[in-house]
ROMI-694372 format. One record per residue (C-alpha): residue number from 0; residue in three letters; x, z, y. Coordinates in Angstrom, 1 decimal, always signed. Example, Ala and Ser with C-alpha at 12.3 -4.5 7.8 and 13.67 -1.06 7.14 Angstrom:
2
<rec 0 ALA <+12.3 +7.8 -4.5>>,
<rec 1 SER <+13.7 +7.1 -1.1>>,
***
This chain:
95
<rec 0 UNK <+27.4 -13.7 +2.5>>,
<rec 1 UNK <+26.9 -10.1 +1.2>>,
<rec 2 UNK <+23.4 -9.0 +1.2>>,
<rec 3 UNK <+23.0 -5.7 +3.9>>,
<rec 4 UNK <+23.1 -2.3 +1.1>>,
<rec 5 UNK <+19.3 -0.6 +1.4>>,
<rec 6 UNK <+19.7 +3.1 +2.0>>,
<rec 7 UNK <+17.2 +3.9 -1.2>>,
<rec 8 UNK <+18.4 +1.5 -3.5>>,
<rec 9 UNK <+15.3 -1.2 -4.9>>,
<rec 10 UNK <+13.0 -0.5 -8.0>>,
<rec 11 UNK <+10.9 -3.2 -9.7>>,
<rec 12 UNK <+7.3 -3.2 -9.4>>,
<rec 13 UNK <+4.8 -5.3 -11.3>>,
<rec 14 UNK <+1.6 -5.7 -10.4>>,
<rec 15 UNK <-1.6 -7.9 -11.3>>,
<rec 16 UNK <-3.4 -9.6 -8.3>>,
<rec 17 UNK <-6.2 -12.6 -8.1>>,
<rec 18 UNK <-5.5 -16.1 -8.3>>,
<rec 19 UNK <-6.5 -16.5 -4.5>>,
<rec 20 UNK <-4.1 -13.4 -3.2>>,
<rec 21 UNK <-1.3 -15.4 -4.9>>,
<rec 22 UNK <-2.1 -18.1 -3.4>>,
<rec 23 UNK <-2.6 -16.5 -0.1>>,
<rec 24 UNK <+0.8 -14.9 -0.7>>,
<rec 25 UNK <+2.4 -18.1 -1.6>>,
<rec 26 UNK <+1.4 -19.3 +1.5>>,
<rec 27 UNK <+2.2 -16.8 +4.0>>,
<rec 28 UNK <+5.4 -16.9 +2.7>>,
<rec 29 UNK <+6.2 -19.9 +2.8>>,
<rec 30 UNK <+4.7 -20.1 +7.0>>,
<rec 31 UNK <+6.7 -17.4 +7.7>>,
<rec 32 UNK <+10.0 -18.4 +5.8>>,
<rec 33 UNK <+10.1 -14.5 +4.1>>,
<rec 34 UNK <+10.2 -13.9 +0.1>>,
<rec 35 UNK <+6.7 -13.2 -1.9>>,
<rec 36 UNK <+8.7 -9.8 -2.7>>,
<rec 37 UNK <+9.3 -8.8 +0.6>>,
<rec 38 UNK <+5.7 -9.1 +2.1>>,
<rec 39 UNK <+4.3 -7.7 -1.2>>,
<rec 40 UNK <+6.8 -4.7 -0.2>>,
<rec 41 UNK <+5.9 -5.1 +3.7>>,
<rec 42 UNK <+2.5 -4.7 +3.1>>,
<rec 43 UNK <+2.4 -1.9 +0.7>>,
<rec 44 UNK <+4.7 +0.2 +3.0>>,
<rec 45 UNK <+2.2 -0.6 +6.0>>,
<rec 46 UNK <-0.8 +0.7 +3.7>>,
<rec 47 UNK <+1.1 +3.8 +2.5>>,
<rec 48 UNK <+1.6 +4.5 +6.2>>,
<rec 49 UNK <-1.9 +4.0 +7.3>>,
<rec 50 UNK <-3.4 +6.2 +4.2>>,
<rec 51 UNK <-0.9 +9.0 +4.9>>,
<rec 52 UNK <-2.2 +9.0 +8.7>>,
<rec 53 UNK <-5.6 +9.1 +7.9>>,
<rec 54 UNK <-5.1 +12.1 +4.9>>,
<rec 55 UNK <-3.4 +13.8 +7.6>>,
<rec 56 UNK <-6.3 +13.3 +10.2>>,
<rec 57 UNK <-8.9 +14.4 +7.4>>,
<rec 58 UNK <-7.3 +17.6 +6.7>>,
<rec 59 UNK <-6.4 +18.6 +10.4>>,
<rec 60 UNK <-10.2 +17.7 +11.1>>,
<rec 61 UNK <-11.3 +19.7 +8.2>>,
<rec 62 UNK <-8.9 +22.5 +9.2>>,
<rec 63 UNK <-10.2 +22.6 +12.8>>,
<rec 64 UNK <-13.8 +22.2 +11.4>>,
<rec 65 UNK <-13.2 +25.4 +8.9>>,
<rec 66 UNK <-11.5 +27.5 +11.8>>,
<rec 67 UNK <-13.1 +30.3 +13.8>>,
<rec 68 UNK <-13.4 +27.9 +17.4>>,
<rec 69 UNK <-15.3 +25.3 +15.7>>,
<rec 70 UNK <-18.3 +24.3 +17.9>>,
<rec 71 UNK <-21.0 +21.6 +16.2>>,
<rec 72 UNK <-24.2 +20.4 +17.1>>,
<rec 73 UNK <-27.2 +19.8 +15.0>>,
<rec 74 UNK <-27.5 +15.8 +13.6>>,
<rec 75 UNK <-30.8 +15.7 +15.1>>,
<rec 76 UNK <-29.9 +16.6 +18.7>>,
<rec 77 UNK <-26.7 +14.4 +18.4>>,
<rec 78 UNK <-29.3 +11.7 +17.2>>,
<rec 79 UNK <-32.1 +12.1 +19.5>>,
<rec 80 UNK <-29.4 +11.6 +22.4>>,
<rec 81 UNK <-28.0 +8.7 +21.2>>,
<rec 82 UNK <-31.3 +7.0 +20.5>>,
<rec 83 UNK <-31.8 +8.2 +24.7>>,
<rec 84 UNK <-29.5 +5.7 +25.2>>,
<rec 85 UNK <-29.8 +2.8 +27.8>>,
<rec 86 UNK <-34.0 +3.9 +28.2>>,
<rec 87 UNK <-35.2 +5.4 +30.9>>,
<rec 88 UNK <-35.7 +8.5 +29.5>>,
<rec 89 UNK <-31.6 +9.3 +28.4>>,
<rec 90 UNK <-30.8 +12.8 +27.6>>,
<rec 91 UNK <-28.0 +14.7 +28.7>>,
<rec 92 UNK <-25.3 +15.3 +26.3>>,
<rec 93 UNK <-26.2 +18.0 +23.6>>,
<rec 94 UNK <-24.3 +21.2 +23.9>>,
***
């Protein structure tokens, strides 16, 4: 059976990891029936995505933050309002 063609073709990685993530590797892969190689590459893909989203968050935020519209509120009224919280005395949200 021919193996399915990848549309970037594979490049060899090699990386150091702990006793214990081996082992945890080892073992996930042999629950789940799926090659060391291609969790390893599973995972790294999944944390490439999720660091790439949050870079872009950050520098949208800090975009928005920078920009002429940018409205904040002092830490201390933000505080002082969320310490309000569940007493008897909560404050309306700070402007």
């Amino acid at each position: 059976m021919k193996r399915p063609q990848l549309k970037d073709p594979a490049v060899t990685l090699s990386i150091r990891i702990s006793p214990k993530t081996r082992n945890q590797l080892e073992n996930l892969s042999d629950a789940t029936r799926r090659t060391k190689s291609f969790l390893a590459a599973e995972a790294i893909t999944h944390y490439l995505a999720v660091q790439a989203w949050q870079i872009k968050a950050i520098k949208e935020a800090v975009k928005k933050a920078n920009s002429d519209q940018a409205h904040f509120i002092s830490h201390d009224k933000m505080t002082d309002w969320l310490n309000s919280w569940g007493t008897e005395n909560e404050l309306e949200p700070p402007e």
